[in-house]
VOMARNU-814022 format. One line per field, with one value per atom (N, C-alpha, C, O): residue number from 1; atom name; x, z, y. Coordinates in pm, whole numbers, plus 50000, padded with zeros to 5 digits. Example, Ala and Ser with C-alpha at 12.3 -4.5 7.8 and 13.67 -1.06 7.14 Angstrom:
2
pos = [1, 1, 1, 1, 2, 2, 2, 2];
site = [N, CA, C, O, N, CA, C, O];
px = [51319, 51230, 51320, 51424, 51285, 51367, 51290, 51341];
pz = [50780, 50780, 50780, 50846, 50708, 50714, 50787, 50804];
py = [49431, 49550, 49670, 49668, 49775, 49894, 50003, 50114];
//
This chain:
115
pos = [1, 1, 1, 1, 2, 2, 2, 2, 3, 3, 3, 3, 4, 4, 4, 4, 5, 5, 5, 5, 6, 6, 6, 6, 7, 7, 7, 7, 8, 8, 8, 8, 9, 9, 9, 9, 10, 10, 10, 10, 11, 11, 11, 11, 12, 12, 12, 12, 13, 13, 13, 13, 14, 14, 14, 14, 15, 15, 15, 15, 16, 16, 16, 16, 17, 17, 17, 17, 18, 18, 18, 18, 19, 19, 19, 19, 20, 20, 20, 20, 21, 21, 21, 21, 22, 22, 22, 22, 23, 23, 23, 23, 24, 24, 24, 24, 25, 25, 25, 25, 26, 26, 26, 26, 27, 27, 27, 27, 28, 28, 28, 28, 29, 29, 29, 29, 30, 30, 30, 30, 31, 31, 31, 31, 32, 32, 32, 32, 33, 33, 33, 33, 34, 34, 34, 34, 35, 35, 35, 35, 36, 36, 36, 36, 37, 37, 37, 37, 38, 38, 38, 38, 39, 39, 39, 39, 40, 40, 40, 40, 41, 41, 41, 41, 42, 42, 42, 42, 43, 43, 43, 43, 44, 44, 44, 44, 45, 45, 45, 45, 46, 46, 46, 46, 47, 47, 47, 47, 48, 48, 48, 48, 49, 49, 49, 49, 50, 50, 50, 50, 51, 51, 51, 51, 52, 52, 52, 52, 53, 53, 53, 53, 54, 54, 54, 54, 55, 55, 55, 55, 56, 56, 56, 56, 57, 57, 57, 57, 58, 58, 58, 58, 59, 59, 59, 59, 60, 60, 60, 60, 61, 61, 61, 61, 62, 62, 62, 62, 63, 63, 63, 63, 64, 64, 64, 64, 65, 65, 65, 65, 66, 66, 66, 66, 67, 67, 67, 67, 68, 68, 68, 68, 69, 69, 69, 69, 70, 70, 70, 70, 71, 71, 71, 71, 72, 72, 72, 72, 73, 73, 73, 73, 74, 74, 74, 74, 75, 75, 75, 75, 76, 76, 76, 76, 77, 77, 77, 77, 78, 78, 78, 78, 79, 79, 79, 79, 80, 80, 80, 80, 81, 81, 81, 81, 82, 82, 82, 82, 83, 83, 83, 83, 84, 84, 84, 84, 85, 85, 85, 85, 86, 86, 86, 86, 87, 87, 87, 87, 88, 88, 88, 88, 89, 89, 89, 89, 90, 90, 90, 90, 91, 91, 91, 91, 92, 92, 92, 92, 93, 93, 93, 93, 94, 94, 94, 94, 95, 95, 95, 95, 96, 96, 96, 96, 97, 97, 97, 97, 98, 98, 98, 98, 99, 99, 99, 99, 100, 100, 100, 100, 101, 101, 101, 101, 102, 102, 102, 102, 103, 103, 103, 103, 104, 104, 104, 104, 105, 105, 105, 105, 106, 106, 106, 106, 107, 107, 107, 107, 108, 108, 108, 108, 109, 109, 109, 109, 110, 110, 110, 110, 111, 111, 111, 111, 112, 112, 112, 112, 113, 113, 113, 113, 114, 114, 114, 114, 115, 115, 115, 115];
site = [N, CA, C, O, N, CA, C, O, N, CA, C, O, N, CA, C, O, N, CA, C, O, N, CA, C, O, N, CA, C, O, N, CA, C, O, N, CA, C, O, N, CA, C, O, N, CA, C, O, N, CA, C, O, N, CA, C, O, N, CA, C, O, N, CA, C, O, N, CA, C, O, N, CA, C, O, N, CA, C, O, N, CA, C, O, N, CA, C, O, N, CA, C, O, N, CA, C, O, N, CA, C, O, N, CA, C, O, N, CA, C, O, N, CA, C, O, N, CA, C, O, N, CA, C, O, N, CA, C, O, N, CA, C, O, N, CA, C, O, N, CA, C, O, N, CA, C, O, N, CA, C, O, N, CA, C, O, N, CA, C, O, N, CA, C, O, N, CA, C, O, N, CA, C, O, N, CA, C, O, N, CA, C, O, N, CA, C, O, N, CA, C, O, N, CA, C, O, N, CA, C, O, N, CA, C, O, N, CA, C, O, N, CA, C, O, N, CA, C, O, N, CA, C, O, N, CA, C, O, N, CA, C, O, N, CA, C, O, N, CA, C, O, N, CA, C, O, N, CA, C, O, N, CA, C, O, N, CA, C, O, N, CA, C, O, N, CA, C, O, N, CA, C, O, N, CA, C, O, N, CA, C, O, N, CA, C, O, N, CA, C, O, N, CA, C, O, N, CA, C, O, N, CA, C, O, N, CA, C, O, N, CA, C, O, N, CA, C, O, N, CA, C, O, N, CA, C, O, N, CA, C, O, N, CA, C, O, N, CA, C, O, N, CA, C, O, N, CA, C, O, N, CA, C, O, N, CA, C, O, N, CA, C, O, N, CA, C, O, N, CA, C, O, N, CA, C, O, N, CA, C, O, N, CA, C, O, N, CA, C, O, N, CA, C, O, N, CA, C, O, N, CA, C, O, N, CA, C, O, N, CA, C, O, N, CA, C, O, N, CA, C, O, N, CA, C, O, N, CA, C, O, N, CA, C, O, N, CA, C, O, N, CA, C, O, N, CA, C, O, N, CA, C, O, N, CA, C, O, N, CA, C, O, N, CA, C, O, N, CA, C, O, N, CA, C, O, N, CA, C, O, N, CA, C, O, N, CA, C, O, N, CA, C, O, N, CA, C, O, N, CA, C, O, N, CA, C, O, N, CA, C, O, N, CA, C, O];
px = [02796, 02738, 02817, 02931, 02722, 02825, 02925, 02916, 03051, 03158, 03251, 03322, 03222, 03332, 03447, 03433, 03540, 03669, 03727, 03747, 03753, 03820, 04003, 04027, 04101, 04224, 04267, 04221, 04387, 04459, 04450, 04490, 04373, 04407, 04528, 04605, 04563, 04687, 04686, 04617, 04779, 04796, 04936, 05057, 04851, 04937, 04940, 04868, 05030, 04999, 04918, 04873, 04920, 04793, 04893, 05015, 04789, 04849, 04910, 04964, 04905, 04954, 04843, 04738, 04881, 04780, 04765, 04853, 04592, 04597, 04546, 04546, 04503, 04477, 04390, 04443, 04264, 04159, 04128, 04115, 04112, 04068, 03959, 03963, 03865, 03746, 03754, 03736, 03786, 03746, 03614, 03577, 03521, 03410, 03394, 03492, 03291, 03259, 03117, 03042, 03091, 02949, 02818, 02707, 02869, 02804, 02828, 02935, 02727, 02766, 02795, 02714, 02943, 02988, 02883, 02775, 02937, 02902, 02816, 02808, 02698, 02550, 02550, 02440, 02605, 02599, 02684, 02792, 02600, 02663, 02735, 02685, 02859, 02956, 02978, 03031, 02940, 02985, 03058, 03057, 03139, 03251, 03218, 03184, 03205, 03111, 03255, 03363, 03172, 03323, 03240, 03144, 03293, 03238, 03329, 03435, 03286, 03378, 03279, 03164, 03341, 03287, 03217, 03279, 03076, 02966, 02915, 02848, 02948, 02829, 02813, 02874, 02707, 02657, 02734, 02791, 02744, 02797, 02753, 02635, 02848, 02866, 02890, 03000, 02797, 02840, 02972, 02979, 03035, 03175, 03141, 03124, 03134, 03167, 03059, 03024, 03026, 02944, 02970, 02971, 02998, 03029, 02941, 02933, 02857, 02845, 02867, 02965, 02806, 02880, 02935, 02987, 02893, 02926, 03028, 03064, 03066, 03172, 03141, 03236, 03033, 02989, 02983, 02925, 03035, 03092, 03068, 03074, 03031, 02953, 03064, 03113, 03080, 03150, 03100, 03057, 03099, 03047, 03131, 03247, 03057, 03144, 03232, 03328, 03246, 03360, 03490, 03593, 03475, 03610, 03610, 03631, 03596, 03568, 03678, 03692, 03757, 03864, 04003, 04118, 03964, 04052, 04030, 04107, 03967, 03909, 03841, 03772, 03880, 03842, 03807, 03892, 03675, 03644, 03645, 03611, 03693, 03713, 03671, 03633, 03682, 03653, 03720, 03743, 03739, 03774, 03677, 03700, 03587, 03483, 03577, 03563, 03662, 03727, 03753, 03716, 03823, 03891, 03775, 03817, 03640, 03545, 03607, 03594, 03677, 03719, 03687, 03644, 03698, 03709, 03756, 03771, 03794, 03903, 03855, 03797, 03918, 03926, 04081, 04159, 04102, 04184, 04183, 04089, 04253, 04264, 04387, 04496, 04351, 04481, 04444, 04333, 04555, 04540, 04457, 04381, 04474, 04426, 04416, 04506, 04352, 04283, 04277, 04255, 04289, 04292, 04112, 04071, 04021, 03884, 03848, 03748, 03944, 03932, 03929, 03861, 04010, 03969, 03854, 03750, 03879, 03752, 03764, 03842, 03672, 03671, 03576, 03461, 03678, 03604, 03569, 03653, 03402, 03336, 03258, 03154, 03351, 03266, 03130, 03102, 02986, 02929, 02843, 02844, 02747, 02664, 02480, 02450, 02408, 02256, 02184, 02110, 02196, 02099, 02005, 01993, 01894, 01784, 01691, 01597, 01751, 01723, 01793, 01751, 01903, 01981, 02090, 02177, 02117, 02240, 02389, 02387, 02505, 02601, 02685, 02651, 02822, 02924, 03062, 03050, 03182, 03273, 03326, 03286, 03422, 03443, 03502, 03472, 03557, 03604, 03760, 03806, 03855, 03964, 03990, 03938, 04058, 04067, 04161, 04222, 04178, 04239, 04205, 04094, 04347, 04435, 04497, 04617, 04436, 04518, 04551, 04477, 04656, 04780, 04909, 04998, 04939, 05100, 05183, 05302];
pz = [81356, 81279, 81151, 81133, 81039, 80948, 80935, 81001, 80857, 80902, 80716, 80656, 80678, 80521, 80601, 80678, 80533, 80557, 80415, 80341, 80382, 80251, 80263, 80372, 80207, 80188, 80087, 80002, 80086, 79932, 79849, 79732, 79928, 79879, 79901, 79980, 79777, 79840, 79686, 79588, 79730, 79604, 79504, 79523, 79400, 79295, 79138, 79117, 79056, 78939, 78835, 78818, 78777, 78603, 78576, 78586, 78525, 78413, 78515, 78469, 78654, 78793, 78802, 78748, 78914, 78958, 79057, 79115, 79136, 79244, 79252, 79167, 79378, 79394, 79522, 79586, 79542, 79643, 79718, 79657, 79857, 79886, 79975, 80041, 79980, 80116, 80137, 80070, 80251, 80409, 80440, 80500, 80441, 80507, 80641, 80668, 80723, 80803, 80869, 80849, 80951, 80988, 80906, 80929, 80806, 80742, 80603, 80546, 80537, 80443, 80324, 80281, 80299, 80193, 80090, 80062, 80043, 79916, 79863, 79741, 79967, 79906, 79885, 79926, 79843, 79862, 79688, 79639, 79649, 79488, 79634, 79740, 79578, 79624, 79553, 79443, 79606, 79500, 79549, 79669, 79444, 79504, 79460, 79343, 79518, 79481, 79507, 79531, 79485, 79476, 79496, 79434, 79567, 79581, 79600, 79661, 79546, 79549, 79626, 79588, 79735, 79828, 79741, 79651, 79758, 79717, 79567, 79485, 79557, 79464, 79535, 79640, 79473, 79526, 79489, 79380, 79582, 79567, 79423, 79406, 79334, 79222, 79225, 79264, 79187, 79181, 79035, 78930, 79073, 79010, 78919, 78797, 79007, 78980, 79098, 79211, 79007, 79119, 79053, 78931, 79166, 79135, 79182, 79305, 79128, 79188, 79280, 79237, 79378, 79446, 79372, 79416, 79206, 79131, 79029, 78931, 79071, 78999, 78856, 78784, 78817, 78734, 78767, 78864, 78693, 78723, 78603, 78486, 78675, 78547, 78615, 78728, 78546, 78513, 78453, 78338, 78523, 78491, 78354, 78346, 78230, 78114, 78133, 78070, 78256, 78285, 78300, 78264, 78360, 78398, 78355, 78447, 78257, 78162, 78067, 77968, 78107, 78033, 78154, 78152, 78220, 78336, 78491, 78576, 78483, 78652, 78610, 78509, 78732, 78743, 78894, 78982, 78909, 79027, 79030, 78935, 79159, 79146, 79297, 79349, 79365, 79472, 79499, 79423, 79618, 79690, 79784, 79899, 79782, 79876, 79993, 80105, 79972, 80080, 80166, 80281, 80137, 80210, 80243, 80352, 80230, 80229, 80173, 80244, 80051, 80028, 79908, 79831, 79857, 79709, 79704, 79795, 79546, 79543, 79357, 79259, 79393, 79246, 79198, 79248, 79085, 79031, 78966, 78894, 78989, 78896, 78816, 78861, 78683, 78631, 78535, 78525, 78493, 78403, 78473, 78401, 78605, 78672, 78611, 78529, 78627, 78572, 78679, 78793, 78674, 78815, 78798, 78899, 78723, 78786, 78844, 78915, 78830, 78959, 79101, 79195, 79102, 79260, 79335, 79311, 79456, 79545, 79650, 79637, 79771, 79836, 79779, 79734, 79803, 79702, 79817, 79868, 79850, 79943, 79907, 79844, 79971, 79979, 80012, 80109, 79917, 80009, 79956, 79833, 80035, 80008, 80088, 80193, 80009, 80102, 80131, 80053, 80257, 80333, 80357, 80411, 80324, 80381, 80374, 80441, 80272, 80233, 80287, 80250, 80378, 80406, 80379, 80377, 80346, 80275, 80377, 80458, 80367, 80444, 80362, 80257, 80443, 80387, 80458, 80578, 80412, 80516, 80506, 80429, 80612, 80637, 80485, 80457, 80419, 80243, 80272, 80386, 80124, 80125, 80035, 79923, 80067, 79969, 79831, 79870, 79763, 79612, 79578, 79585, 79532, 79485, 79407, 79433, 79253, 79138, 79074, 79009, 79107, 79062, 79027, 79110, 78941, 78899, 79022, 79009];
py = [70824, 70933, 70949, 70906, 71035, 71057, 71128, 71232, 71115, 71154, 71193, 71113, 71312, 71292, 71436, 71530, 71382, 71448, 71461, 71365, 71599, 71630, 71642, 71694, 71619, 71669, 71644, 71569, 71722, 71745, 71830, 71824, 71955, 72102, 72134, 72080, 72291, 72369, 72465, 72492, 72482, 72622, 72569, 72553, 72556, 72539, 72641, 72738, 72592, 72703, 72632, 72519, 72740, 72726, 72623, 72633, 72474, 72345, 72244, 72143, 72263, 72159, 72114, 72148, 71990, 71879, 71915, 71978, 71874, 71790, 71654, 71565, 71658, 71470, 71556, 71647, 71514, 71514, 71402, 71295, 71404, 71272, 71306, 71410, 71228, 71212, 71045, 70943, 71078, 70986, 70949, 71050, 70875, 70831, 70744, 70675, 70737, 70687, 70701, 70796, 70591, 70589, 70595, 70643, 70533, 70456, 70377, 70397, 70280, 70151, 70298, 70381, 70283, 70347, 70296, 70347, 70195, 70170, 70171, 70165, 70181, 70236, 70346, 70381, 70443, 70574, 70640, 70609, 70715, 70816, 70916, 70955, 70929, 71060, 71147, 71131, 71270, 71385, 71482, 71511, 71551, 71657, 71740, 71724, 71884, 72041, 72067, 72013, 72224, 72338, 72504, 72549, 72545, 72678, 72796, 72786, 72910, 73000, 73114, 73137, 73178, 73280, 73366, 73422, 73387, 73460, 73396, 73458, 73300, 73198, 73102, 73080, 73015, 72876, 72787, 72786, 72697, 72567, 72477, 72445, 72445, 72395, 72246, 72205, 72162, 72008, 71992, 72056, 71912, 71892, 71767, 71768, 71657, 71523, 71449, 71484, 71324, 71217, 71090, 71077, 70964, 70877, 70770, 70780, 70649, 70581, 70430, 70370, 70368, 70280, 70150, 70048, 70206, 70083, 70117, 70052, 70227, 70337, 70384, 70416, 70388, 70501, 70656, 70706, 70706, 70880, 70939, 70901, 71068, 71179, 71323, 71315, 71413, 71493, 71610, 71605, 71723, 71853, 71883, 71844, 71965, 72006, 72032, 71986, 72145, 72244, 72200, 72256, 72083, 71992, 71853, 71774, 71809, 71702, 71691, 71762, 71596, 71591, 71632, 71586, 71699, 71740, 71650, 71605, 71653, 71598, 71469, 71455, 71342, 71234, 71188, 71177, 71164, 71148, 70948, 70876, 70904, 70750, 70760, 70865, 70633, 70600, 70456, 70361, 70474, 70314, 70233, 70269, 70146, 70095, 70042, 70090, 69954, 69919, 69994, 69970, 70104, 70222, 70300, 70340, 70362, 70409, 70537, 70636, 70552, 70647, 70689, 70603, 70838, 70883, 70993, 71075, 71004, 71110, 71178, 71132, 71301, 71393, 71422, 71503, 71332, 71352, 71535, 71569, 71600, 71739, 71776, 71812, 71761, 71738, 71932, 71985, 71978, 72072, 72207, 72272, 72240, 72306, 72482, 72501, 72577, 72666, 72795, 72752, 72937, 72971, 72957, 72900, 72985, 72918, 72843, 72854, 72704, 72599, 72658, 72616, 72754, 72827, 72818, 72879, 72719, 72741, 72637, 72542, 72655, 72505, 72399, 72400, 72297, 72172, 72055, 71980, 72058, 71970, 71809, 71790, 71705, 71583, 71588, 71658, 71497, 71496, 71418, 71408, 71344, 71242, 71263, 71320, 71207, 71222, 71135, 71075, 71114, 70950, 70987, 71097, 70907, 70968, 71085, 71128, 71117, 71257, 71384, 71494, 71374, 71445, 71469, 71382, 71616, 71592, 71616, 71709, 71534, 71541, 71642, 71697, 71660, 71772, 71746, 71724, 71745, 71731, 71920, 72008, 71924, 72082, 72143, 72260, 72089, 72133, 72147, 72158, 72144, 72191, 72294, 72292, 72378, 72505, 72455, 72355, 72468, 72439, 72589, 72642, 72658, 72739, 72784, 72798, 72832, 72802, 72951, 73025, 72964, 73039, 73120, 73099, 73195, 73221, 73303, 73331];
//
């Protein structure tokens, strides 16, 4: 079955990094655009970044110039670079991909930004 796993949240300050990673499984990664949302309790889930299995990546304005979403096929993995962090970055930030017309989600990691 499908399987995304997020880590590499935590709480850092205004102008720190993180590094995001999702885990895949149970199924052919590499056919698959990955995207990393972000949501903050009582709004909707916000697409971030999407990459595809041929590593073309698009980038929301908001974090353009800051955030780099990449991926590894081998590893069935991908990750969000977050560089220059903001306390608006605040929120959980969810892997997720749609087979079939369904959309997957891994449980999210919280990312934490500030003084």
């Amino acid at each position: 079955q499908v399987q995304l796993v997020e880590s590499g949240g935590g709480l850092v300050q205004p102008g720190e990094s993180l590094r995001l990673s999702c885990v895949a499984s149970g199924f052919n990664f590499n056919g698959y655009i990955l995207n990393w949302y972000r949501q903050v309790p009582g709004k909707e889930r916000e697409l971030v970044a999407s990459i595809t299995g041929t590593g073309h990546a698009n980038h929301v304005d908001s974090v353009k110039g800051r955030f780099t979403i990449s991926r590894d096929n081998a590893k069935s993995s991908a990750y969000l670079q977050m560089n220059s962090l903001k306390p608006e970055d605040t929120a959980i930030y969810y892997c997720n991909i749609v087979r079939l017309g369904v959309p997957y989600w891994g449980p999210g990691t919280q990312v934490t930004v500030s003084s």
